[in-house]
C-alpha positions as CSV (number, residue, x, y, z in Angstrom):
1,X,3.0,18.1,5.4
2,X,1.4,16.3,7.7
3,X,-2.2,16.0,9.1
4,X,-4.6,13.8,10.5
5,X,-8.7,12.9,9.8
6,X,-10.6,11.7,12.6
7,X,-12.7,8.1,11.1
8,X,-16.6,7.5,11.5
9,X,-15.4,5.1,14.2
10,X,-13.6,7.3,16.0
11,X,-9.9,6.7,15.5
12,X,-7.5,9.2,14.1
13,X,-5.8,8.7,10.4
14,X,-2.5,10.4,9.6
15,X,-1.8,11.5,6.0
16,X,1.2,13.2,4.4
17,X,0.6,15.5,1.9
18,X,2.6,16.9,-1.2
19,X,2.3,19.6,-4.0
20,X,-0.4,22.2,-5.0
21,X,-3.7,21.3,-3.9
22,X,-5.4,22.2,-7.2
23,X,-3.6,19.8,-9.0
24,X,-4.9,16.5,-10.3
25,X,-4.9,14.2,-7.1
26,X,-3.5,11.1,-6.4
27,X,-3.8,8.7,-3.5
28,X,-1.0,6.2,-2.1
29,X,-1.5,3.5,-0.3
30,X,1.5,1.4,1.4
31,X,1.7,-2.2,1.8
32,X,1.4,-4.1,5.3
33,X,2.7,-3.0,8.3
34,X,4.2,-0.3,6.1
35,X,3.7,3.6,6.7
36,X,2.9,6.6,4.2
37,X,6.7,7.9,5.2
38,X,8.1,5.3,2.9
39,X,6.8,6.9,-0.1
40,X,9.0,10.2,0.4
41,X,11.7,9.1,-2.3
42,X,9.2,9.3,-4.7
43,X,6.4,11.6,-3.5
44,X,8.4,14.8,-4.6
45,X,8.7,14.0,-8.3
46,X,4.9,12.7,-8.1
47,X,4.2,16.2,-6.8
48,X,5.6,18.2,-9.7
49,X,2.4,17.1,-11.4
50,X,-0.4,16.0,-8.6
51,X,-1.3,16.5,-5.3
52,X,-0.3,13.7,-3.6
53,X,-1.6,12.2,-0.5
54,X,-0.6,9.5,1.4
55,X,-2.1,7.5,4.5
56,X,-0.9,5.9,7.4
57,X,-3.7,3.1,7.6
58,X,-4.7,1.8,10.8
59,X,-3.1,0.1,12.8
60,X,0.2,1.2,11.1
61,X,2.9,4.7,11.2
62,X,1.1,7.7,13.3
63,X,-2.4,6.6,13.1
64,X,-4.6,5.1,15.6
65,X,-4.7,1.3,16.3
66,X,-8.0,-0.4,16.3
67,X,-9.1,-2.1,19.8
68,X,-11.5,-4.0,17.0
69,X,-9.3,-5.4,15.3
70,X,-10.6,-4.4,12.2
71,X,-7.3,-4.6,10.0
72,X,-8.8,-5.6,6.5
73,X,-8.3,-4.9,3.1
74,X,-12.2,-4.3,2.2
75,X,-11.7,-1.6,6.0
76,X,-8.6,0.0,3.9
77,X,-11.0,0.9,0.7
78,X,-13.4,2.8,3.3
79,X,-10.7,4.5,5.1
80,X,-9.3,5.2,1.8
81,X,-12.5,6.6,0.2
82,X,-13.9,8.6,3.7
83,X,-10.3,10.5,3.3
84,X,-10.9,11.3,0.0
85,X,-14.1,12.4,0.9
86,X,-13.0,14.5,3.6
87,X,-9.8,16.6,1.4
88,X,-13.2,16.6,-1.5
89,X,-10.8,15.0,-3.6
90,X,-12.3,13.8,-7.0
91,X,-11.6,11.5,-10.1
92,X,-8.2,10.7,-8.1
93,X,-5.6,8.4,-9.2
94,X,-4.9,5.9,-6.8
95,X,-1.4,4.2,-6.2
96,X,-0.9,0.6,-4.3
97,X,1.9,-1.1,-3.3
98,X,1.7,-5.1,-2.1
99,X,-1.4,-5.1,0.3
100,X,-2.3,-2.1,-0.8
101,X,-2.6,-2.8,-4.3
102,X,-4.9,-5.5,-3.1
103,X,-7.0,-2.6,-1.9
104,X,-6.6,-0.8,-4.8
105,X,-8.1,-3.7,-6.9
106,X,-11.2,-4.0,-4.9
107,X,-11.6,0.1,-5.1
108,X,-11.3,0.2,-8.8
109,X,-13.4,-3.1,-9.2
110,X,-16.7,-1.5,-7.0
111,X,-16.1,2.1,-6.7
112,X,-14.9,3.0,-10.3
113,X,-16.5,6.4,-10.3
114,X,-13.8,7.7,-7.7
115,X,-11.2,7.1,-9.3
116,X,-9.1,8.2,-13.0
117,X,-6.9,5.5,-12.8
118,X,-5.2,3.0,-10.9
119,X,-1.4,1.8,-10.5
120,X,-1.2,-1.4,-8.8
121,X,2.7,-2.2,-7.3
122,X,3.6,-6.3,-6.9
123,X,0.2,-7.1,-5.9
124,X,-2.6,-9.1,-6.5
125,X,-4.8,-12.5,-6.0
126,X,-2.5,-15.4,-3.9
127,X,-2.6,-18.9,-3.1
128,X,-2.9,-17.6,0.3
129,X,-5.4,-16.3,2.9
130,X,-3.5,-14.0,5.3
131,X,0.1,-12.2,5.2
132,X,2.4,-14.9,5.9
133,X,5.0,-13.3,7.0
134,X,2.4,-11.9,10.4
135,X,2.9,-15.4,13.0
136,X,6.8,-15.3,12.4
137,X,7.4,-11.5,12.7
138,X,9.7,-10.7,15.5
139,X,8.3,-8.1,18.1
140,X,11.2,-6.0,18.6
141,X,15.0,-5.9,17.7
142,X,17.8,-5.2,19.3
143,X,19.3,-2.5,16.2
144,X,19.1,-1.6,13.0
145,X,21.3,-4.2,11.9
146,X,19.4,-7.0,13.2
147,X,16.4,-5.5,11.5
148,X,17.6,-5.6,7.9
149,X,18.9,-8.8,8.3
150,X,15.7,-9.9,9.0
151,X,13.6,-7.7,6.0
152,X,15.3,-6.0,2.8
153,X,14.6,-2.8,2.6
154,X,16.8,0.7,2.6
155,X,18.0,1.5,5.9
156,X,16.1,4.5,6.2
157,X,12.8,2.6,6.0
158,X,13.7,1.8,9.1
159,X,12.8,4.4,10.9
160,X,9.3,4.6,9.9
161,X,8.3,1.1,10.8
162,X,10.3,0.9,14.0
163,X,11.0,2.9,17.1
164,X,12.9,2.9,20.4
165,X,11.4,1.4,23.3
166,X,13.7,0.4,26.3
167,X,16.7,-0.2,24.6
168,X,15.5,-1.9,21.5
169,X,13.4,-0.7,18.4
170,X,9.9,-2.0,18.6
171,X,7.0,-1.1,15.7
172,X,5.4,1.8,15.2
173,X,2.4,-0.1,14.6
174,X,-0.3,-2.6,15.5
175,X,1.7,-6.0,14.8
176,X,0.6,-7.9,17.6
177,X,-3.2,-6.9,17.0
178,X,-2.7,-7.5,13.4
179,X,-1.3,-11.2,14.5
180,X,-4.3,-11.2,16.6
181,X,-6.3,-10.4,13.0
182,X,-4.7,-12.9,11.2
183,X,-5.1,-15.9,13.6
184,X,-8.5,-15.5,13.5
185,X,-9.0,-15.7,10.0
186,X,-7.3,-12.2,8.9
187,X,-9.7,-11.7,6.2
188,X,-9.8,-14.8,3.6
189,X,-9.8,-12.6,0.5
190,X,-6.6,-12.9,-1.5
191,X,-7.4,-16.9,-3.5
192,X,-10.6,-14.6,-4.3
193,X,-9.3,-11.8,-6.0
194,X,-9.9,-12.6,-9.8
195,X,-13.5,-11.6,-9.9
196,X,-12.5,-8.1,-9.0
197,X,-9.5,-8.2,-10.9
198,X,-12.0,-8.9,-13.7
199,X,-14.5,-6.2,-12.7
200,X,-11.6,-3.3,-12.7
201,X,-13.5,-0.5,-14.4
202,X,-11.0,2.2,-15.0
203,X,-7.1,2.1,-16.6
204,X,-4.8,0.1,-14.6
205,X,-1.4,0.1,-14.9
206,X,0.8,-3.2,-13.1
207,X,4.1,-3.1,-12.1
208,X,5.8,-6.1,-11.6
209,X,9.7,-6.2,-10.1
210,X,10.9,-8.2,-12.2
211,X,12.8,-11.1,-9.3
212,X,9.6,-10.5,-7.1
213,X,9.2,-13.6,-4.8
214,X,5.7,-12.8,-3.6
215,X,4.0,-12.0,-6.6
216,X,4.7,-14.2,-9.0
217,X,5.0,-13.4,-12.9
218,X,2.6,-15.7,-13.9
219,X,-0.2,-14.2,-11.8
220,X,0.8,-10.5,-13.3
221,X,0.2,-11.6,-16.9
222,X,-3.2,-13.4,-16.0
223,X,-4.3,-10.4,-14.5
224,X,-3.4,-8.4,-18.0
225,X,-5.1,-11.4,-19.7
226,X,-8.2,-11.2,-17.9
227,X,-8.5,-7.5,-18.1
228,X,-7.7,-5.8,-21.3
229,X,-8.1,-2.4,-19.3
230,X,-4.4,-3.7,-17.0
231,X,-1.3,-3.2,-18.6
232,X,1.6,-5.2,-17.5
233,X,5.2,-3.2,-17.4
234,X,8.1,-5.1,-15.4
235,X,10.9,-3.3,-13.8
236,X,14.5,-5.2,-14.0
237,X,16.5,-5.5,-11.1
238,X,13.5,-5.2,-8.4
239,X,12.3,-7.5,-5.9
240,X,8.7,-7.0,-4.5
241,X,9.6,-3.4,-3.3
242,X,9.8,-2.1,-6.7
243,X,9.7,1.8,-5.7
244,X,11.9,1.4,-2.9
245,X,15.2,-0.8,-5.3
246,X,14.3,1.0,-8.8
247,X,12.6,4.7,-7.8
248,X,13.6,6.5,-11.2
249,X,12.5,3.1,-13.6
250,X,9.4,3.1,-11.1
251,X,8.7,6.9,-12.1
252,X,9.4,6.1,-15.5
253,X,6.4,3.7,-16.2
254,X,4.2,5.7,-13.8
255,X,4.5,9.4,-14.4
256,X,3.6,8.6,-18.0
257,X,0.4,6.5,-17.5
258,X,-0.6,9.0,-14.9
């Protein structure tokens, strides 16, 4: 089901929701430029035992874009906890993929007493200040085709990244504000991760695809040797979009930890 929150500044947050709302709850957080859609092929067997909800952050699938520009991960931890806040949602689990793992990190590190546990998908501290995929990201395509020979992902991801504008499919979110962000300064947080990676106050669990470009292996096993509380499972045969390539060994390692 989906709904929508209205922020403290104003802007409008979408959310999909799934399961029984007295169950245990569970947040999801998508990566960059990413939308809460893309968790459906997992959502429903997530469901069976949690009520799972799932934002579209700002700036990205049905919710509002910010004329401030403010696009950072420390913004997605508010957003995340004022929605949580609003459905009175308590001692939830929280699930990030990529960016939003990112976010996930600096929730568990310095707001611990929201949250049960955390999973954290392919992400983590980089040599890197800003996505760097943002500058070289086309602005529209002309199909569907173009598009996923330009990003690997399922084709019906599609969909809820990119619509149809005048003949060609265009995104669904905020990319040029979010270039805007990031040739500013996007927010220099990522090379200064560890010390929240260190502070994570609550069980973590890390999955790693196994052939992941962005997120190398030897930064997922110094995160689990920094923090005895993050355990480190990898999934074979996935890239950096581990619940997307591998959904059933994904549920596998998560269901049980949750």
């Amino acid at each position: 089901m989906r709904d929508a929150l209205e922020l403290a500044h104003g802007l409008r947050l979408s959310y999909l929701t799934w399961g029984e709302r007295d169950a245990p709850p569970l947040v999801l957080l998508h990566g960059g430029a990413c939308a809460a859609a893309e968790w459906r092929e997992i959502a429903p067997a997530l469901a069976e035992d949690h009520y799972v909800v799932a934002p579209d952050l700002r700036g990205c699938g049905e919710s509002d874009w910010d004329p401030e520009l403010r696009y950072g991960v420390r913004q997605m931890v508010a957003d995340t906890r004022e929605l949580a806040a609003h459905l009175g949602l308590r001692r939830y689990a929280l699930v990030g993929h990529s960016l939003g793992a990112v976010a996930a990190i600096l929730h568990a590190a310095y707001h611990p007493g929201d949250l049960r546990s955390v999973v954290l998908e392919d992400g983590g501290p980089a040599d890197r200040t800003s996505p760097p995929a943002l500058p070289s990201t086309p602005d529209s395509f002309a199909g569907e085709e173009e598009v996923l020979a330009w990003m690997r992902v399922p084709p019906w991801v599609v969909e809820t990244r990119l619509r149809p504008e005048n003949g060609r499919l265009v995104w669904r979110g905020d990319m040029e504000g979010r270039k805007r962000w990031a040739a500013a300064g996007g927010e220099p947080l990522l090379p200064k991760l560890w010390p929240a990676v260190e502070k994570v106050a609550v069980p973590a669990l890390l999955v790693r695809g196994a052939h992941s470009l962005p997120f190398p292996r030897e930064t997922a096993e110094r995160m689990a040797e920094l923090n005895p509380r993050i355990r480190l499972v990898e999934i074979p045969d996935a890239g950096h979009l581990v619940h997307y390539e591998q959904p059933e060994s994904f549920l596998d390692a998560v269901r049980p930890f949750l």
